[in-house]
C-alpha positions in Angstrom: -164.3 86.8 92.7 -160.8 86.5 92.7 -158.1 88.7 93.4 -156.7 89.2 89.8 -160.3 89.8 88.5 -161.1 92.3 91.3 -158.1 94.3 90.5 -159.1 94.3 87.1 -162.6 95.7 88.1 -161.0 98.3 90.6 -159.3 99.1 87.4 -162.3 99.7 85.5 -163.6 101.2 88.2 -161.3 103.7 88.4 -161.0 104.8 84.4 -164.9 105.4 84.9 -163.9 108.0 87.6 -160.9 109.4 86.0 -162.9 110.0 82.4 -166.1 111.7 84.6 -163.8 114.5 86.1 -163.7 116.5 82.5 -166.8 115.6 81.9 -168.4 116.8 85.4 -166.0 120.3 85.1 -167.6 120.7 81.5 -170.7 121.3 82.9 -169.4 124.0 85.6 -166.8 126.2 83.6 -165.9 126.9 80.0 -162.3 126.2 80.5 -162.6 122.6 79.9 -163.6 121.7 76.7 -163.1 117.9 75.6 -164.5 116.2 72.5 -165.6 112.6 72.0 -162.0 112.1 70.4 -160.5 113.3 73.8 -162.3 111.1 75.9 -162.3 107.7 73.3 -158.3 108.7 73.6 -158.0 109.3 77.1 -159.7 106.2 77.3 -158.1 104.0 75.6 -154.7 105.0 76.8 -155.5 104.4 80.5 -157.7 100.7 79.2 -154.5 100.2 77.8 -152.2 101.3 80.7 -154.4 99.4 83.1 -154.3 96.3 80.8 -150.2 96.6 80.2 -149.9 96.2 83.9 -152.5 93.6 84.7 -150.9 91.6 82.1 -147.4 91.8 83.2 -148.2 91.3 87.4 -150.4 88.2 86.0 -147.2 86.9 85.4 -145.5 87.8 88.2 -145.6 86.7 92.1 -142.8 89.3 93.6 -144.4 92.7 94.7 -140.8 94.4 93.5 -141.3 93.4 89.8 -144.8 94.6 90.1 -144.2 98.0 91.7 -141.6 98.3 89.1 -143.3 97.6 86.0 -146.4 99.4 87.3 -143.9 103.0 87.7 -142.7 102.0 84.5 -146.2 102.6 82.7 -147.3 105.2 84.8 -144.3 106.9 83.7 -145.3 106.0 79.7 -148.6 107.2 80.3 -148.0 110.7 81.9 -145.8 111.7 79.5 -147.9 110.2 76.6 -150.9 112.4 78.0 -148.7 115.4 78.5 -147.4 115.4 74.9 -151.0 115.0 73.6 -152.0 117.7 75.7 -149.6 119.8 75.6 -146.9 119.2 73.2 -143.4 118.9 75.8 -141.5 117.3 72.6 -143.5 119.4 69.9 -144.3 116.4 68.0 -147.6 116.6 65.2 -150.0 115.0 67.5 -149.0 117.9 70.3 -152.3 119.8 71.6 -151.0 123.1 71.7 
């Protein structure tokens, strides 16, 4: 396997993980209470973060560019998330 696709599966890998956590504290408390809309959209913006990056390091050899464009959509995808779950600019697709 090479390294690019091993990245990619540690990617994968890792969204699995991410998207179990609500799911797992759903079955222990009442506080969390996700739909299938919530997790086909938390999943498909972090499939799509994940796929962003590994697209743009694909084309890349330094480490700075990479580092750089990976803060870049970790930084779109926070605040993407936080506005969807819990409106910081109050925009019609806010959760609260």
């Amino acid at each position: 396997m090479t390294t690019q696709n091993r990245r990619l599966t540690v990617m994968l890998t890792c969204i699995t993980c991410i998207l179990l956590l609500p799911l797992i504290a759903m079955q222990i408390t009442d506080e969390v209470n996700w739909t299938l809309l919530d997790f086909v959209v938390a999943g498909a913006l972090l499939l799509g973060a994940c796929l962003a990056f590994e697209f743009f390091a694909r084309r890349s050899s330094t480490t700075s560019y990479r580092v750089g464009i990976g803060i870049a959509i970790a930084t779109i995808l926070v605040i993407v998330w936080l506005e969807l779950a819990v409106g910081i600019f109050g925009s019609p697709w806010a959760g609260s």
